[in-house]
N, C-alpha and C positions, 0 to 999 in steps of 0.2 A: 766339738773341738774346733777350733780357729782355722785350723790347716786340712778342713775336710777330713779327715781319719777317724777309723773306728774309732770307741771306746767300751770301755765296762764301768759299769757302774755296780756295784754290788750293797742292798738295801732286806734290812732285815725285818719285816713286819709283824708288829708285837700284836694280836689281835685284841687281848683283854685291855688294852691302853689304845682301842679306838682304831682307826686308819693313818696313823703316822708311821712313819718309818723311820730308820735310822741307817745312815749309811754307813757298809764296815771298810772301812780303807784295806786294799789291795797291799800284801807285803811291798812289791816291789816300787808302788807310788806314794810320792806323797799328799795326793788330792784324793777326794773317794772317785773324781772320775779317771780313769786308769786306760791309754793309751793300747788297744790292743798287740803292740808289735811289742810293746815296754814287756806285756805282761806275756806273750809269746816265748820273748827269750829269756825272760828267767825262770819260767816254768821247763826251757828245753830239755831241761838235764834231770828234771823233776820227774817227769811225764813215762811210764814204758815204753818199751820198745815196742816196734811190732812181732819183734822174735819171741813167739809164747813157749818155747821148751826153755829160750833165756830167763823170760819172765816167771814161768808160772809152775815149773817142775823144780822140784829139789835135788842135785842129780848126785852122786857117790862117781867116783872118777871112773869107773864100768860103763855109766851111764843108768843103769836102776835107781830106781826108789828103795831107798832104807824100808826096814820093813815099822821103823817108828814114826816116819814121814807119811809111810801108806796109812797107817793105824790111824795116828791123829786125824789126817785127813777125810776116812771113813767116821770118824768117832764125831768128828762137826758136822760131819752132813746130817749123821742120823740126828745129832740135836737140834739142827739148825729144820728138819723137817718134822721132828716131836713137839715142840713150840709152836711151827705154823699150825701142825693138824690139831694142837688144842686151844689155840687160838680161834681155829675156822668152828671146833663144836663150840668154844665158847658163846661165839656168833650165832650159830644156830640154836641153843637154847634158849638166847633172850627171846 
């Protein structure tokens, strides 16, 4: 950049088509190389918060978890770690 300041460059490499890349333009720029403070504040409002019971709990105005909030929740973990562990034996049988 001209005026000394970061930037982002954001470049996506297709392997099967060699060592070129392609640059993806940043929503908020219109060049692929992207101003870090440009791309700071339009991400601001994007981004979580640091308050994780804001972010990351589903709350009922008591403050509990539904008990279809708790369910879903338990029911992805168990999938999301059936997949890994057949994943890791698939691994190991080759």
């Amino acid at each position: 950049m001209p005026d000394n300041t970061y930037a982002l460059k954001l470049e996506y490499l297709n392997s099967t088509n060699g060592r070129t890349t392609q640059p993806i333009p940043l929503p908020p720029c219109s060049s692929p190389l992207c101003p870090i403070e440009t791309l700071s504040k339009w991400l601001e409002n994007k981004l979580p918060s640091n308050d994780m019971n804001k972010e990351c709990m589903p709350q009922r105005p008591n403050g509990s978890l539904s008990i279809r909030h708790a369910s879903y929740h338990l029911s992805l973990f168990f999938l999301v770690m059936n997949m890994l562990a057949y994943m890791y034996s698939s691994e190991i049988d080759k």
